[in-house]
N, C-alpha and C positions, 0 to 999 in steps of 0.2 A: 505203591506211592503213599508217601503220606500225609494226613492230612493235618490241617493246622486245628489245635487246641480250640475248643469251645470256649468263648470267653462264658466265665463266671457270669451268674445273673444276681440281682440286687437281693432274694433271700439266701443265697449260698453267700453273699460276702457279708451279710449282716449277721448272719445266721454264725459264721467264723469272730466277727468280730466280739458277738453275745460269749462265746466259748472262753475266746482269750479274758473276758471278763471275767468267766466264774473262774479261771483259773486263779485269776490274782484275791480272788475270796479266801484263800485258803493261808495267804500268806500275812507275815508279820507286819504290825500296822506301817513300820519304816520302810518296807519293799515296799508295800502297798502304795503309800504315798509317795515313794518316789516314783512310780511304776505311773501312778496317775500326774503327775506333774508332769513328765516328758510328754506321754499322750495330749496333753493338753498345749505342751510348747509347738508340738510337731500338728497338734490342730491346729492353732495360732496361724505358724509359720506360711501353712498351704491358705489360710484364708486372706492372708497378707498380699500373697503370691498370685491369689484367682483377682484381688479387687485392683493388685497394677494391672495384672492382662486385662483389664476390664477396663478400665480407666485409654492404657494403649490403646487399643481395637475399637472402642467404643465409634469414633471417628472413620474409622473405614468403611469405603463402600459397602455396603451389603451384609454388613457388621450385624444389623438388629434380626434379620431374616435366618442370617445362618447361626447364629446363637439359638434364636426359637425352633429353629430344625433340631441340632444338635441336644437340647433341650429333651426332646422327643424317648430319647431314651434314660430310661427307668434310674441307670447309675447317675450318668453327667446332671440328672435332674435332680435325685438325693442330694447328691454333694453341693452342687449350687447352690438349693434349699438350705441347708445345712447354713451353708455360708455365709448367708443372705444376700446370694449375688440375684436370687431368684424369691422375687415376692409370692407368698400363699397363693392361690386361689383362691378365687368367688366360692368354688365349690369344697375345698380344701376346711375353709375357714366353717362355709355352714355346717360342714361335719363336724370341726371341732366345737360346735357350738351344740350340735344333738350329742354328742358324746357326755358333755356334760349333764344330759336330763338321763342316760342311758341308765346311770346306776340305778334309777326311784321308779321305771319303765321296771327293769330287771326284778324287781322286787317283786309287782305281779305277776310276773312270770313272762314278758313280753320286750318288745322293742322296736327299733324302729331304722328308717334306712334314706338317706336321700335318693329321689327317683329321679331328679333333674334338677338344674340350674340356670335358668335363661335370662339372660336379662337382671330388672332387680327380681323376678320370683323365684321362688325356691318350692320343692315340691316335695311333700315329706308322704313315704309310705308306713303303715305299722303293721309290726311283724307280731308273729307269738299270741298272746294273750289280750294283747293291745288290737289287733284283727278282728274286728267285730265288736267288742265290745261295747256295754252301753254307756258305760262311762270316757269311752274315748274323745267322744268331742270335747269335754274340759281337760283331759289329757293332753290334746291338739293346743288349746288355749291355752291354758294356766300353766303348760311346760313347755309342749316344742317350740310353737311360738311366739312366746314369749321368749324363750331364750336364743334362737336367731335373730330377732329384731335387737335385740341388747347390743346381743355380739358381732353382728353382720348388720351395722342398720345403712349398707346397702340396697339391703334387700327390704322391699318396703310388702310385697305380698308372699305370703305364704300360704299356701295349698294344702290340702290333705290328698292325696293321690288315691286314686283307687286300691284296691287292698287286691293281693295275688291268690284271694281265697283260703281255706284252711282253716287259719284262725288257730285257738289255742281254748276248743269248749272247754274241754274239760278242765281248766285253772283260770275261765274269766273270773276276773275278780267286778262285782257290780259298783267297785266304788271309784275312781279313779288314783292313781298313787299320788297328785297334788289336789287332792279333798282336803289336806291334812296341811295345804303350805297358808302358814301364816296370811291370815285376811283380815273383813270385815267380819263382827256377829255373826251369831248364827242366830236369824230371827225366825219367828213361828208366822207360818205362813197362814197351815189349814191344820184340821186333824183328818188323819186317813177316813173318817164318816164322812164330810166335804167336799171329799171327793174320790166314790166310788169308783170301783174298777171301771175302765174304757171311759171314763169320764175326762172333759179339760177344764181349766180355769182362767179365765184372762183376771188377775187384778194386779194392784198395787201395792209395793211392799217397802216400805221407807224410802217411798219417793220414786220406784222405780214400777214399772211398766214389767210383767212376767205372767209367761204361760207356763201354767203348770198342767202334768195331763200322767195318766194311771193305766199302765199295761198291768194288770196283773199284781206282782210284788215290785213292779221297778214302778219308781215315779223320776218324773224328769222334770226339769225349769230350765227354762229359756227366757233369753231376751227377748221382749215381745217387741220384735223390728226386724223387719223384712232385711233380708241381707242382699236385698236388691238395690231399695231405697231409703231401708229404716225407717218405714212407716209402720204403726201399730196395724196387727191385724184382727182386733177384736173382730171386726164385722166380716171376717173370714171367714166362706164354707169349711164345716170340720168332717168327714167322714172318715170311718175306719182308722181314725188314728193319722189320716191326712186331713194338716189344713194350710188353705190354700187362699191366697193374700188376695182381701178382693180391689187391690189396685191395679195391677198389671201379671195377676194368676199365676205369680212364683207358688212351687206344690212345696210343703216341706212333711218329710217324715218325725211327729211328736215323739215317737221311742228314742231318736236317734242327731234329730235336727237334723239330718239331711236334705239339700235341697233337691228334689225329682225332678226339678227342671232346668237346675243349670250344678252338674255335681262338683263344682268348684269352688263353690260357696255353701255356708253351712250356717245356722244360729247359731247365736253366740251361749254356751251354756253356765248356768250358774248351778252351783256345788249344791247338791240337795242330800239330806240324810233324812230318815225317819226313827225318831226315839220314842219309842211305845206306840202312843194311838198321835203322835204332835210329825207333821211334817217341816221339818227345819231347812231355810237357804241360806246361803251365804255368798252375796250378792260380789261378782266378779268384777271389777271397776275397772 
């Protein structure tokens, strides 16, 4: 007996239609263009064609249900996309909005992936080199989200998601790849004497409120405000490298700005380089 044909799946028809492309590479620019002008009539045509059925049907019982089933599959969903019979997604769009930070991510060796989209939040994980890293919370800031709120300013909270482990030691890069995006000054905060290894600093630096704190060769700056309530936490217990807000005992990790007690929320970090013995920020606005 036999059995009927496997329909085609959506990379074997895209995958055929890439082909027929490079075939017409090879040809004289008058095929070529004529070869793209019909494609494009015979695009036209079917998208003319999807917005009267769409227009007809739209009215019938049961019309929006069995469209969104139909929907469901990978092709009839291209096409309609395509067509614009079917608007992006929520989560469609936040991708296309990390895809754009992905090249300056790529750069240190790293990247990044959406983990969920509920509501207005969006949940962003980092892959690669970005995994750990100590410069990744102005990474989070100064690129992923910032470029979701641009582009999706549906979405009013963004996340940093828990990382899948791994990481990418051996190519962390300590600086972040937007250290380098167009800002404020780079003003001199302290000199590395002022503040010795395992040491912090709560002060003021043109007007703004910053902790600064020294693991070692990394030094970090933060917004000195709780990402609870934004209150200062100079009068903060510090140990180990934790401290912890003495208004309502939010923990945060100084290496990292993590918060230990609710891992959804993070300080906000400002861009810090060290030039000889001069520790230099550049305040995040």
């Amino acid at each position: 007996m036999a059995h009927p044909a496997e329909s085609p799946g959506l990379d074997r028809l895209l995958g055929e239609l890439r082909a027929l492309e490079g075939l017409a590479q090879s040809w004289d620019d008058s095929a070529r263009m004529g070869a793209k002008a019909q494609a494009e009539a015979i695009d036209a045509l079917n998208a003319e064609a999807f917005r009267r059925l769409i227009r007809a049907l739209k009215d019938k019982p049961g019309f929006g249900p069995a469209l969104a089933e139909a929907a469901q599959d990978e092709v009839v969903y291209a096409v309609l996309r395509r067509h614009g019979i079917l608007k992006p997604s929520l989560f469609e769009r936040v991708e296309a909005a990390l895809e754009t930070v992905r090249p300056m991510l790529a750069t240190h060796g790293g990247n990044a992936e959406v983990a969920a989209v509920e509501g207005n939040r969006a949940d962003i994980r980092f892959l690669g080199a970005c995994d750990g890293c100590p410069a990744s919370q102005l990474t989070f800031y100064a690129g992923v989200k910032k470029a979701i709120q641009d582009q999706v300013p549906e979405i009013t909270e963004v996340r940093q998601a828990k990382s899948l482990g791994g990481g990418g030691a051996d190519t962390v890069h300590f600086t972040s790849p937007f250290a380098n995006v167009p800002g404020g000054p780079w003003l001199t905060a302290l000199t590395l004497k002022e503040l010795p290894d395992g040491s912090t600093r709560f002060l003021e630096l043109d007007g703004h409120a910053i902790i600064l704190s020294r693991q070692g060769d990394q030094v970090t700056c933060f917004k000195n405000a709780c990402a609870h309530m934004g209150l200062e936490m100079t009068d903060g217990d510090l140990a180990n490298g934790i401290l912890t807000c003495p208004y309502h005992g939010f923990r945060y990790a100084l290496e990292s700005g993590e918060c230990l007690t609710a891992p959804e929320v993070q300080l906000q970090p400002h861009t810090v380089r060290v030039i000889g013995n001069r520790i230099e920020v550049r305040i995040q606005r």
